[in-house]
MDTraj code that builds the backbone (N, CA, C; nanometers):
import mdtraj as md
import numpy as np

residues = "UNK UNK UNK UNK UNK UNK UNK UNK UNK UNK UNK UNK UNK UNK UNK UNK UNK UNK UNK UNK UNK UNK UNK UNK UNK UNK UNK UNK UNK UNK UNK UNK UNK UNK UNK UNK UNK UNK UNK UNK UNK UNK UNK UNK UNK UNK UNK UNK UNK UNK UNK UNK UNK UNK UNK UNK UNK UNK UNK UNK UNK UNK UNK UNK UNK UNK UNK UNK UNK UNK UNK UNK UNK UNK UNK UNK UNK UNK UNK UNK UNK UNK UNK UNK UNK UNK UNK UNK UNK UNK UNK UNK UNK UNK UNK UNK UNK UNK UNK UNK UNK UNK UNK UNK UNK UNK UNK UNK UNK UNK UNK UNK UNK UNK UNK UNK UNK UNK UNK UNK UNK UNK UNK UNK UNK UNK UNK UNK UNK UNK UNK UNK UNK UNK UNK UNK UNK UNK UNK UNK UNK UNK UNK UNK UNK UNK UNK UNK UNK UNK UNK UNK UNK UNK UNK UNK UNK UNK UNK UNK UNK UNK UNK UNK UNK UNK UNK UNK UNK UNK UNK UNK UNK UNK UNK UNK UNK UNK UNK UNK UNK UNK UNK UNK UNK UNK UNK UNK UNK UNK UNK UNK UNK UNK UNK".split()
xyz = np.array([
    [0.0843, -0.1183, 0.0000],
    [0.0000, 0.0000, 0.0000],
    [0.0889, 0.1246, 0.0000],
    [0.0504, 0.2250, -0.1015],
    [0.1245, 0.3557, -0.0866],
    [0.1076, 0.4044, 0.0089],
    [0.1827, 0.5044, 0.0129],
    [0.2288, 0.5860, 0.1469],
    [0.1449, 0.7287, 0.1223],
    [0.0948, 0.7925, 0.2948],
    [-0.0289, 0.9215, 0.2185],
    [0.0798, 1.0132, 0.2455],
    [0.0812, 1.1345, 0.2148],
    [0.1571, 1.2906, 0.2532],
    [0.0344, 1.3674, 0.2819],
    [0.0357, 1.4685, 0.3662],
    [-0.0112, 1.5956, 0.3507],
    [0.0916, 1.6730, 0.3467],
    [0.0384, 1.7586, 0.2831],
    [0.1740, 1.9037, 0.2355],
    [0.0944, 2.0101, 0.3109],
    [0.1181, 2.1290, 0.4150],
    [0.0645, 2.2530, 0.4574],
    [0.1235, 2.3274, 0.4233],
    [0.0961, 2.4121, 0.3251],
    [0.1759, 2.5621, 0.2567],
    [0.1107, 2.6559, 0.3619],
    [0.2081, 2.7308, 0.4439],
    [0.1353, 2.8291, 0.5229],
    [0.1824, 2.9874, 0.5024],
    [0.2399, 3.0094, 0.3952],
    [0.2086, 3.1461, 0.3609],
    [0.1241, 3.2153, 0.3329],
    [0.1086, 3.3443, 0.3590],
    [-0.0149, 3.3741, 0.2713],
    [-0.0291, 3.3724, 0.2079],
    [0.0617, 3.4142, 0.1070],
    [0.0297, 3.4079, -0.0463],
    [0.0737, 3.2528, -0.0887],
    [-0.0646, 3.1999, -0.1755],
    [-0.0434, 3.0356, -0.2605],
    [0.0411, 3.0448, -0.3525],
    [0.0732, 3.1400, -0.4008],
    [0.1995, 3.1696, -0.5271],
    [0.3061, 3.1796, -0.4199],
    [0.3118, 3.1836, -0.3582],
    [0.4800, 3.2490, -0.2942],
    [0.5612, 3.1268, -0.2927],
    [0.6819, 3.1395, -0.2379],
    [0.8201, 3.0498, -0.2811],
    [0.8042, 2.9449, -0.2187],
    [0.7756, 2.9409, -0.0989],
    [0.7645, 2.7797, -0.0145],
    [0.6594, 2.7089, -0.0874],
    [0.5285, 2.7694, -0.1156],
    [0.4081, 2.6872, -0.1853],
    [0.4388, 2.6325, -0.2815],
    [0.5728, 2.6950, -0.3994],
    [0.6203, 2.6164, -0.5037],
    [0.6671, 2.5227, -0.4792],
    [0.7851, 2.5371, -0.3776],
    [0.8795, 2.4257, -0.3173],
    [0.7578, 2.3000, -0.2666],
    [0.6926, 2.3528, -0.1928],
    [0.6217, 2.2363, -0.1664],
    [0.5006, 2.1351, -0.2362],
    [0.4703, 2.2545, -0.3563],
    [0.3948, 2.1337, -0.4833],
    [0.4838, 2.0841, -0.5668],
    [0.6562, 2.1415, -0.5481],
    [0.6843, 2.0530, -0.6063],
    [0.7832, 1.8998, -0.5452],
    [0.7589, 1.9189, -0.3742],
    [0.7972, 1.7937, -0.2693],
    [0.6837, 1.7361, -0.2962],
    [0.5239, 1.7291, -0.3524],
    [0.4131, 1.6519, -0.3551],
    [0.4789, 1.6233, -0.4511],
    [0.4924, 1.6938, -0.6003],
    [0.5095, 1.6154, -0.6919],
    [0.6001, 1.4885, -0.7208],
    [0.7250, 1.4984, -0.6452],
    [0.8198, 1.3940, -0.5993],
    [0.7537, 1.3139, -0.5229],
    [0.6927, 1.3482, -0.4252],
    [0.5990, 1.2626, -0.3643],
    [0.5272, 1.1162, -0.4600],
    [0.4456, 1.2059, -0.5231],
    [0.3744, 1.1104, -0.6111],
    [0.4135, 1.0412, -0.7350],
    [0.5361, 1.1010, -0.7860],
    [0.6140, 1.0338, -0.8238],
    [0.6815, 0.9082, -0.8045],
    [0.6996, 0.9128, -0.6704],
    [0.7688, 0.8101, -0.6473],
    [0.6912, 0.6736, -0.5669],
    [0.5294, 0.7476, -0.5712],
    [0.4197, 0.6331, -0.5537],
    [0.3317, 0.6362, -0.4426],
    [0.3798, 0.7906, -0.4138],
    [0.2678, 0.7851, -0.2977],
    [0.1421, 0.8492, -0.3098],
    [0.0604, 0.8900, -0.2475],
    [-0.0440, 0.9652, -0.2667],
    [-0.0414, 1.1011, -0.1630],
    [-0.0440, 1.2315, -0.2033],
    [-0.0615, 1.3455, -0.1454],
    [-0.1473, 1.4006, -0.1709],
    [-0.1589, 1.5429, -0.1063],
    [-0.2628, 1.6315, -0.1020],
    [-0.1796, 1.7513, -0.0319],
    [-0.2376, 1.8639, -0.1197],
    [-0.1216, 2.0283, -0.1235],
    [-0.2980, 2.0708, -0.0298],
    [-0.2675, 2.1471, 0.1112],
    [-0.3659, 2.2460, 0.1761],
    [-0.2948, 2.3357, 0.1625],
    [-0.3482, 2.4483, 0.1582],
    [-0.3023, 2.5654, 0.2176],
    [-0.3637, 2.6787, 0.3742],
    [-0.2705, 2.6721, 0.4280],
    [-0.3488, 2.6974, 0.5352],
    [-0.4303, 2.8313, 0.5271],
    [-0.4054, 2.9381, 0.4568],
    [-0.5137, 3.0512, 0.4506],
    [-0.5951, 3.0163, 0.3597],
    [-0.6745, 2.8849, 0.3086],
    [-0.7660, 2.8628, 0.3079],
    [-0.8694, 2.8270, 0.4423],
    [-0.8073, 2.7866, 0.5327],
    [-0.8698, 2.8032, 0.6661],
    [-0.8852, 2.8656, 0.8028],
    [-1.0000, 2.8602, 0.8447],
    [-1.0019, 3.0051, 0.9420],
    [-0.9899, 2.9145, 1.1067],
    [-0.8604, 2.9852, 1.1528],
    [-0.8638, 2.9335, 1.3019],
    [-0.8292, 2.9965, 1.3656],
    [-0.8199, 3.0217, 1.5232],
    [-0.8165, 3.1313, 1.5786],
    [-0.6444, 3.0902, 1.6750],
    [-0.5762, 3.1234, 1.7397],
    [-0.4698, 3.1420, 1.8153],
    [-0.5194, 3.0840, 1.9268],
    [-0.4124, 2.9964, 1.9855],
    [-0.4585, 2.8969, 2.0915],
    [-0.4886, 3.0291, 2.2085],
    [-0.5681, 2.9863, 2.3133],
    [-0.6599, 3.1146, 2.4234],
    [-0.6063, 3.0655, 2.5772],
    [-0.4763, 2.9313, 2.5702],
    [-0.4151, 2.9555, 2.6832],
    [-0.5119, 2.9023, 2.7944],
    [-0.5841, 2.8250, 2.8096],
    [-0.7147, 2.8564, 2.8981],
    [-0.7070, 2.7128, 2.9373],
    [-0.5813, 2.5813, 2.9246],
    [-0.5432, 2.4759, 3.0055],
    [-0.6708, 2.3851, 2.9836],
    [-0.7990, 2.3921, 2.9083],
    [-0.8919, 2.3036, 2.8747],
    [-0.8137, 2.1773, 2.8694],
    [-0.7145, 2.1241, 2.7478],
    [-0.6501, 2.0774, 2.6855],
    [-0.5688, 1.9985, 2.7523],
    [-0.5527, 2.0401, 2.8852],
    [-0.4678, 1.9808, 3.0017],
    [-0.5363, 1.8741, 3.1083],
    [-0.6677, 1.8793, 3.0627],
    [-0.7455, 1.7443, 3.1217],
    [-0.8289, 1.6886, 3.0936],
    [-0.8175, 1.7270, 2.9398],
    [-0.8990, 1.6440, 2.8217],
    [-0.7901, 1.6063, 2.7068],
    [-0.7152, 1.6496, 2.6711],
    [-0.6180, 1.6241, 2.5947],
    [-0.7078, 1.6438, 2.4531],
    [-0.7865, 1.7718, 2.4493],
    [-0.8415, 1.7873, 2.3040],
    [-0.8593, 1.9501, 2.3266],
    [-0.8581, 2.0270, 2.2104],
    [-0.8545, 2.1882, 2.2301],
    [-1.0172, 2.1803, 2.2361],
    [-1.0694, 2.3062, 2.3083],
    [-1.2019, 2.3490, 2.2710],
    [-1.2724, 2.4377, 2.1945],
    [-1.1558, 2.5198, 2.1525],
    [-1.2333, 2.5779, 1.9813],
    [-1.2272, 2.5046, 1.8915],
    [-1.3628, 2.5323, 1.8424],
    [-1.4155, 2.4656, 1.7067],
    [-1.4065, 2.5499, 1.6429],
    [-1.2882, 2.4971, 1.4756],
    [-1.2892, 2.5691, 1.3998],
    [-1.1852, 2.5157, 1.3103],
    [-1.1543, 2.5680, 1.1727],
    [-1.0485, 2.4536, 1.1142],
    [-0.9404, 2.3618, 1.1335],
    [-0.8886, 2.4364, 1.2506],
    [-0.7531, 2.3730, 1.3190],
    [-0.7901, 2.2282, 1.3260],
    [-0.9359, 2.2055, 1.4259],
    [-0.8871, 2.0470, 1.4289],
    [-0.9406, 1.9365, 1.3160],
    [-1.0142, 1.9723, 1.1909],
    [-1.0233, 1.8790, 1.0807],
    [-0.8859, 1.8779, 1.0312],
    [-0.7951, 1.9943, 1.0297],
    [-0.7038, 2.0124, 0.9597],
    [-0.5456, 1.9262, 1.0460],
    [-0.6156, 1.9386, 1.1960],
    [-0.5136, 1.8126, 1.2621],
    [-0.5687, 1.6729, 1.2312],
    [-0.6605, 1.6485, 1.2140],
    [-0.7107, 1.5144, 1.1654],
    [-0.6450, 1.4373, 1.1067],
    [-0.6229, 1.5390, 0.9316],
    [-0.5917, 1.5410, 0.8130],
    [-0.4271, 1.4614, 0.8385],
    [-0.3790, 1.5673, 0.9258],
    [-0.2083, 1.5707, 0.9585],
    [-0.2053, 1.4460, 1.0091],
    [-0.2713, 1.4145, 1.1146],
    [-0.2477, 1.2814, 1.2207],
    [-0.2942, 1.1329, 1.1265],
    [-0.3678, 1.1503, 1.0156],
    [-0.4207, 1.0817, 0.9732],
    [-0.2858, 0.9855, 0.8522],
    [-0.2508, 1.1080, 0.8329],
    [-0.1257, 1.0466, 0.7126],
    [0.0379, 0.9837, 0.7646],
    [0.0669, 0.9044, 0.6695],
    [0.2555, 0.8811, 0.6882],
    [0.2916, 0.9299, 0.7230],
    [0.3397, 1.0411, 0.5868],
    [0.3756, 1.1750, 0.6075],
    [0.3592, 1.2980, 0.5762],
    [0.4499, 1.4111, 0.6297],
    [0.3896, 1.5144, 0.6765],
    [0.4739, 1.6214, 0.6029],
    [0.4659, 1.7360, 0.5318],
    [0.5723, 1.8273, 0.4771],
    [0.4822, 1.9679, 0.5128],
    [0.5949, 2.0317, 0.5745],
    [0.5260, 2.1850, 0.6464],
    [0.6600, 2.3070, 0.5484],
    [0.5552, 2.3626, 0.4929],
    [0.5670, 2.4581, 0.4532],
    [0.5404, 2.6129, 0.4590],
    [0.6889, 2.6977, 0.5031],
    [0.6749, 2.8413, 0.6197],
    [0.7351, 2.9006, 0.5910],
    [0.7132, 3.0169, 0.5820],
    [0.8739, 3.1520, 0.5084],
    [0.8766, 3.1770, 0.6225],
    [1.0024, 3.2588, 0.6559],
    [1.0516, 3.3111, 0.7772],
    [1.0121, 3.4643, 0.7643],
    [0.9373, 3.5314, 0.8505],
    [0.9170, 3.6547, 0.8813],
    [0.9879, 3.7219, 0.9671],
    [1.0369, 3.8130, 0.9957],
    [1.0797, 3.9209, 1.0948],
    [1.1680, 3.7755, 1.1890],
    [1.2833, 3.7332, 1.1154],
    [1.3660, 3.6325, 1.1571],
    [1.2874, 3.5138, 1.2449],
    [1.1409, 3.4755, 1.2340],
    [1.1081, 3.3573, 1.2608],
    [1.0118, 3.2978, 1.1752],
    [0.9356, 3.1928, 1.2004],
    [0.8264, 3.1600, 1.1298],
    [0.7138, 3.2237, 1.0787],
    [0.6422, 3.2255, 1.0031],
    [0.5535, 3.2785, 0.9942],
    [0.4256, 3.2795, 1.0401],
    [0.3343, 3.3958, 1.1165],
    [0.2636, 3.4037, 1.2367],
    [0.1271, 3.3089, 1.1790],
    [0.1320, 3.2890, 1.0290],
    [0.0150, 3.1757, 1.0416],
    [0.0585, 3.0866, 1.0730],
    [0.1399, 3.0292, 1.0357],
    [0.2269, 2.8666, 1.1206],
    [0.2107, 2.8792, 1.2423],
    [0.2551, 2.9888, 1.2822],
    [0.2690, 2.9555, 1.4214],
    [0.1550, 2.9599, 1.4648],
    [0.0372, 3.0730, 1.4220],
    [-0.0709, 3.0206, 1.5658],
    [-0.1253, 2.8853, 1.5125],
    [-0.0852, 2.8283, 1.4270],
    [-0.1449, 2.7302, 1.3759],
    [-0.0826, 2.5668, 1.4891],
    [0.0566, 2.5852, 1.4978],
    [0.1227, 2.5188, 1.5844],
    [0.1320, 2.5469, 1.7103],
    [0.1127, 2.6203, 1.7679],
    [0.0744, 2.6569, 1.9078],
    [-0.1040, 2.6158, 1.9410],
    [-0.1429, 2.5327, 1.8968],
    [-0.2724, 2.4948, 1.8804],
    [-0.2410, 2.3584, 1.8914],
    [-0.1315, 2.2966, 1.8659],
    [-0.0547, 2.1599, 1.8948],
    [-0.0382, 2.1227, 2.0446],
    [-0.0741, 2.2228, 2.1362],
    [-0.0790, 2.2286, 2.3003],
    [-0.1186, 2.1135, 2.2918],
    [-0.2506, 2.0590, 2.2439],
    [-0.3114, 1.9898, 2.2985],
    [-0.2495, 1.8519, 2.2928],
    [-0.2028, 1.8189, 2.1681],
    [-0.0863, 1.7089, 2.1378],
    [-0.0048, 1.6759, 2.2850],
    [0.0196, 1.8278, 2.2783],
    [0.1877, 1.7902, 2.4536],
    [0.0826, 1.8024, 2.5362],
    [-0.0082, 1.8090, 2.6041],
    [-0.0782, 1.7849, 2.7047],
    [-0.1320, 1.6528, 2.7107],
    [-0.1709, 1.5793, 2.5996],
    [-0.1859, 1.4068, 2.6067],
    [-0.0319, 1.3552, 2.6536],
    [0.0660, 1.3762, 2.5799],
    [0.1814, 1.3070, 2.6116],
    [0.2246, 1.3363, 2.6768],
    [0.2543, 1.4945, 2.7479],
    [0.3334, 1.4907, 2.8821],
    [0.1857, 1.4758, 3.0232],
    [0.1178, 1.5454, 2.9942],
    [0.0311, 1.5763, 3.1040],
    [-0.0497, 1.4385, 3.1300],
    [-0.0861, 1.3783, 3.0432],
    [-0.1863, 1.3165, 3.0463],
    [-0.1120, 1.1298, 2.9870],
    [-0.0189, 1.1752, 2.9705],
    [0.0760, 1.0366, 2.9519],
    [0.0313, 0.9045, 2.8115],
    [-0.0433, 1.0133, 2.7198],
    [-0.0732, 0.9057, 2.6099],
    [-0.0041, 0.9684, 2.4839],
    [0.0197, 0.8294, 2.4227],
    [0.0854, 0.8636, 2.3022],
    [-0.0257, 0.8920, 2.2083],
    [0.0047, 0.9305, 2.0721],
    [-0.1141, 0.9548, 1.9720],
    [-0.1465, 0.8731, 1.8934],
    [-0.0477, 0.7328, 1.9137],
    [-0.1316, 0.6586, 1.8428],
    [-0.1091, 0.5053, 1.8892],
    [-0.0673, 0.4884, 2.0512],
    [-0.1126, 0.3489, 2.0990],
    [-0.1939, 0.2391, 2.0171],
    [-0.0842, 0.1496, 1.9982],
    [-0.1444, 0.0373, 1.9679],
    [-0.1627, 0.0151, 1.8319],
    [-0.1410, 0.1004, 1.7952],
    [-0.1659, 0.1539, 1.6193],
    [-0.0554, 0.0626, 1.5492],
    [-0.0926, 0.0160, 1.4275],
    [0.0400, -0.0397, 1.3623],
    [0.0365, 0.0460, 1.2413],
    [0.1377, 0.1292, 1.2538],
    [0.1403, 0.1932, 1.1461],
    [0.3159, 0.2467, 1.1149],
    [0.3406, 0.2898, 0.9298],
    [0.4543, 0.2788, 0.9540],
    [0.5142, 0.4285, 1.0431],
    [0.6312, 0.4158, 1.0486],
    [0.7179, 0.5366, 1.0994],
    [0.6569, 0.6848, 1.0648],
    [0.6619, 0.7877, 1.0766],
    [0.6106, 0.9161, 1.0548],
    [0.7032, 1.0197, 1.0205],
    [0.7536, 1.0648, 0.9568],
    [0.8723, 1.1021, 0.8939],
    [0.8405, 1.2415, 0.8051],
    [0.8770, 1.3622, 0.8233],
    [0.8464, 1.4628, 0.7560],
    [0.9487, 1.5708, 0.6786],
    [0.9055, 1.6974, 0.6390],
    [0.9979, 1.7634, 0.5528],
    [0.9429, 1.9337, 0.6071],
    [1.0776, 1.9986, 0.6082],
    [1.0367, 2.1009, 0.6796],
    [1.1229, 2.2221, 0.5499],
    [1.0125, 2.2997, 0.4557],
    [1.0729, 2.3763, 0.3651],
    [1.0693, 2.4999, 0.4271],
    [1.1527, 2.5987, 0.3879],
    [1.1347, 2.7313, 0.4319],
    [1.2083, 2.8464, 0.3505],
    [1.1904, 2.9314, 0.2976],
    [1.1894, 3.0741, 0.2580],
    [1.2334, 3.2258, 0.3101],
    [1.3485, 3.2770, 0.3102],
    [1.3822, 3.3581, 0.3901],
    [1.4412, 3.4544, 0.2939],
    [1.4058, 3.5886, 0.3193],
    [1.4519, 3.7024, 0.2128],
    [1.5595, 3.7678, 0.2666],
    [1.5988, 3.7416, 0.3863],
    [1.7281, 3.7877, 0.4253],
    [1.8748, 3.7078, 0.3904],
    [1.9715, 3.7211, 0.4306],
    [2.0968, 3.5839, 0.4062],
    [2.1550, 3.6104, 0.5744],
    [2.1149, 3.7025, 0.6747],
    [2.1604, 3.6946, 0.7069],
    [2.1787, 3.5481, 0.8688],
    [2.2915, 3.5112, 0.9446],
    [2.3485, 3.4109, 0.9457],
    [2.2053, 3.3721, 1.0482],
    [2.2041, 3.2548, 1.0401],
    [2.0958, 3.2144, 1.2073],
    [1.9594, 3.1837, 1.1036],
    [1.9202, 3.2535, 1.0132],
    [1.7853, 3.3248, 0.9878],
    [1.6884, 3.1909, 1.0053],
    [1.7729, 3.0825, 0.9866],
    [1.6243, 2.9735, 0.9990],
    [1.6420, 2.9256, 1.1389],
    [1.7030, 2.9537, 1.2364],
    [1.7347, 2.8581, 1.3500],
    [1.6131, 2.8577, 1.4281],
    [1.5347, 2.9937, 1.4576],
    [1.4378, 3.0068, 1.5550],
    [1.3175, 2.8841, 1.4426],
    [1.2789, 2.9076, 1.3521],
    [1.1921, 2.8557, 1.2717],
    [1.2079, 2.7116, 1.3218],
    [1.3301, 2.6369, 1.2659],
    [1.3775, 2.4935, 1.2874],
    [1.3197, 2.4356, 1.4088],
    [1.3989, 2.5189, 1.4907],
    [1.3643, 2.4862, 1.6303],
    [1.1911, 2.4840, 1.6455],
    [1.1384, 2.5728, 1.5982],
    [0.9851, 2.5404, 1.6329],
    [0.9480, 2.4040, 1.5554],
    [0.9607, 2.4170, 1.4828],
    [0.9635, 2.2639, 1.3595],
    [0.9866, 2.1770, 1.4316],
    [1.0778, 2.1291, 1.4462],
    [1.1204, 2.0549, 1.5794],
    [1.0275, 1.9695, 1.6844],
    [1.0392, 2.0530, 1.7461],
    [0.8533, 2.1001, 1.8126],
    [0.7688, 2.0319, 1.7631],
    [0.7303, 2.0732, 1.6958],
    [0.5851, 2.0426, 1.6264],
    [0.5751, 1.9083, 1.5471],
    [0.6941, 1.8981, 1.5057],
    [0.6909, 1.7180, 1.4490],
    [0.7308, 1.6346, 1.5615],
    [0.7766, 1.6616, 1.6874],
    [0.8203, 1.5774, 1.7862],
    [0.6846, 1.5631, 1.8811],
    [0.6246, 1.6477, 1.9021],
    [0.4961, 1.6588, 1.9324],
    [0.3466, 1.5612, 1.8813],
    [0.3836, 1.5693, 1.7038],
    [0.2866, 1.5236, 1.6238],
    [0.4003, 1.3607, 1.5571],
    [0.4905, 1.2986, 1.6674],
    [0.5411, 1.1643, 1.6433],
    [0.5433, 1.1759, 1.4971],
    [0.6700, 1.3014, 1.4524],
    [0.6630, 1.3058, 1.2752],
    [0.8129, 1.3299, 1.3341],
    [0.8818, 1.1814, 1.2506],
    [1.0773, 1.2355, 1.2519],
    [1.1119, 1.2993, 1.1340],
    [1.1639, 1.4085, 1.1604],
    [1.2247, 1.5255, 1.0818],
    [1.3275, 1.4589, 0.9647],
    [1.3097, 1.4134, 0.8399],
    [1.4305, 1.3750, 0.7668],
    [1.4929, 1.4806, 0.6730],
    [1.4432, 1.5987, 0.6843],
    [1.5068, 1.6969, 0.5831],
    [1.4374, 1.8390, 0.6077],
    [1.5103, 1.9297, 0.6524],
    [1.4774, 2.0578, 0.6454],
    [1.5475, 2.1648, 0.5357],
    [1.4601, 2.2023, 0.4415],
    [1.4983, 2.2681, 0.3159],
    [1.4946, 2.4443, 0.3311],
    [1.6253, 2.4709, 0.3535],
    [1.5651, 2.6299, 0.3906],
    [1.6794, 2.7153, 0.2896],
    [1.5959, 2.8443, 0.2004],
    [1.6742, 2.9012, 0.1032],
    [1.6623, 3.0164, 0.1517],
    [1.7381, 3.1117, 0.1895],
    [1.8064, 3.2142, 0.2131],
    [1.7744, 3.3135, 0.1116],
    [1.7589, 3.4260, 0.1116],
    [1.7577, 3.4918, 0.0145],
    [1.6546, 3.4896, -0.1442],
    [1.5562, 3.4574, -0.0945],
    [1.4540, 3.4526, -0.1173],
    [1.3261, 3.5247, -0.1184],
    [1.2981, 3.6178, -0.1695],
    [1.1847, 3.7149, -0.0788],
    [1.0533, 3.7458, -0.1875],
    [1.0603, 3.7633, -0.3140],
    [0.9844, 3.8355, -0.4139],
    [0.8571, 3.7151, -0.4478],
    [0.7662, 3.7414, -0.4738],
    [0.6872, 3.6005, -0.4718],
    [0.7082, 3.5701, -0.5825],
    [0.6894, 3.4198, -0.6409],
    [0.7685, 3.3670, -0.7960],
    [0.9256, 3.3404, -0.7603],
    [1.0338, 3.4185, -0.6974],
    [1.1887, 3.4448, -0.6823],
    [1.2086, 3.3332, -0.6762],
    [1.1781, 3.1870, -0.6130],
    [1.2499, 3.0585, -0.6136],
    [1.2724, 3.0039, -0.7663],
    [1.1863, 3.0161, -0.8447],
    [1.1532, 2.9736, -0.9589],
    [1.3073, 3.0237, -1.0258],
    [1.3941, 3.1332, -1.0474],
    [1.5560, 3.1564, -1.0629],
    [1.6130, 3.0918, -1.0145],
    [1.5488, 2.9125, -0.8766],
    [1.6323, 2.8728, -0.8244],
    [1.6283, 2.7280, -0.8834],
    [1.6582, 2.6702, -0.9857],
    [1.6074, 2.5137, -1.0538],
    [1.6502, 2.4635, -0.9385],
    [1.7579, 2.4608, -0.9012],
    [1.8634, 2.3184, -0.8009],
    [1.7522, 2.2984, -0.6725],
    [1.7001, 2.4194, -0.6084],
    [1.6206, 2.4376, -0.5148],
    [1.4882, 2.3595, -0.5157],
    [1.3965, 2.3718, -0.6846],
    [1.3085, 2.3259, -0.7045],
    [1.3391, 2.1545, -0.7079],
    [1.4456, 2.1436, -0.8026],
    [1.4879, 2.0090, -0.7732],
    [1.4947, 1.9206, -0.6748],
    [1.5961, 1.9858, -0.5657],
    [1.5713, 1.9410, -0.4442],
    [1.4509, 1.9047, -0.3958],
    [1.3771, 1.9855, -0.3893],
    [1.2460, 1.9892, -0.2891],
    [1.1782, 1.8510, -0.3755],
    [1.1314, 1.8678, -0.5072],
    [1.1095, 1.6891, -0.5659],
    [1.1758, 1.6009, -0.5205],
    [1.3277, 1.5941, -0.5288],
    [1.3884, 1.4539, -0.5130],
    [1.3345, 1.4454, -0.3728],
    [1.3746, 1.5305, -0.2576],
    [1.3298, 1.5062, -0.0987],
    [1.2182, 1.4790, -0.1234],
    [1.0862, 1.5243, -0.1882],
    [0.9448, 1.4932, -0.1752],
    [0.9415, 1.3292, -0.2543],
    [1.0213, 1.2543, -0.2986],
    [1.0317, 1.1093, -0.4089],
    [1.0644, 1.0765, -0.3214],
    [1.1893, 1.0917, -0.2170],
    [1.2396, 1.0277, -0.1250],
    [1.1586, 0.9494, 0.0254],
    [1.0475, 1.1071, 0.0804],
    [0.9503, 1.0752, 0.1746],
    [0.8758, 0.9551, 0.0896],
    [0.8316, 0.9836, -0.0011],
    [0.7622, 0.8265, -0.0593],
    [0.8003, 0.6942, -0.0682],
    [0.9427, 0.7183, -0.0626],
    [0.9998, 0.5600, -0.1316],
    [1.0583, 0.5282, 0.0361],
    [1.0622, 0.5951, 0.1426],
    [1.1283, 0.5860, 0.2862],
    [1.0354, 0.4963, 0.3735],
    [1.0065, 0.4244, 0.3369],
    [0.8859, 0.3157, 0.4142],
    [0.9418, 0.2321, 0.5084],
])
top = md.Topology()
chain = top.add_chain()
for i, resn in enumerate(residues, 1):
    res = top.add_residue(resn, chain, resSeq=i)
    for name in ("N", "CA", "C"):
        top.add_atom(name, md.element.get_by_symbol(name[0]), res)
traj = md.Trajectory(xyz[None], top)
């Protein structure tokens, strides 16, 4: 049986440089035999986690609203490819309130002591972390990574490749980058064929 992907492009703009990079890690994806699916997250409306510890003795958030079909989606597949430009030297603030909504994830496993998918036979969870940065200067993806990090260690997704291009900023600008686009396919062929 093939292997599923979800891809989350979370820029705003669906044209911008990571969204390329990352239809074209699906397209490697499916290339190499798996089955994906490209979201974009400003197609959906969710609000910034409200801090309010619900989550800490239910191990589920209590706003209703895209976030959790759209964790479904995530928890539901192999694997996982997150796609984020770096803003004002970190992630970008839709990612993030989008991942800070992942509370509820670390409140089952640390607070509440369950894993997310007990008992489950399923294979390994393994993801791809692209990113976009219009500056060069040195560090610029570290804070980002590090949240990445996070959020796939959280959502039992092991990190096999983080793709981050520097100097990057104009929307379309990756597209001057073939080797870049390349990359991001072969890594997206690779999550498929990594079973």
């Amino acid at each position: 049986m093939s292997l599923s992907c979800v891809a989350l492009a979370c820029s705003p703009r669906k044209e911008g440089n990571t969204a390329a990079l990352a239809r074209r890690a699906v397209e490697g994806f499916r290339a190499g035999g798996g089955r994906a699916e490209l979201l974009y997250l400003t197609d959906h409306k969710y609000a910034p986690c409200r801090a309010c510890g619900a989550c800490n003795t239910t191990g589920r958030c209590v706003l209703r609203d895209d976030a959790g079909p759209l964790f479904d989606r995530i928890l539901a597949c192999d694997r996982f490819i997150l796609a984020a430009p770096i803003f004002s030297m970190g992630i970008c603030a839709q990612a993030k309130a989008f991942i800070d909504r992942s509370q509820q994830f670390w409140a089952n496993r640390y607070l509440l002591g369950r894993g997310l998918f007990e008992g489950a036979n399923r294979p390994e969870r393994r993801g791809i972390y692209i990113g976009c940065a219009g500056t060069r200067l040195p560090n610029v993806f570290d804070g980002a990574v590090r949240v990445v990090r996070y959020f796939f260690k959280i959502l039992e997704i092991e990190p096999v490749a983080y793709l981050c291009y520097p100097g990057v900023d104009a929307e379309g600008e990756i597209y001057g980058n073939p080797a870049a686009l390349q990359e991001a396919y072969e890594e997206g062929k690779k999550l498929a064929a990594d079973g």
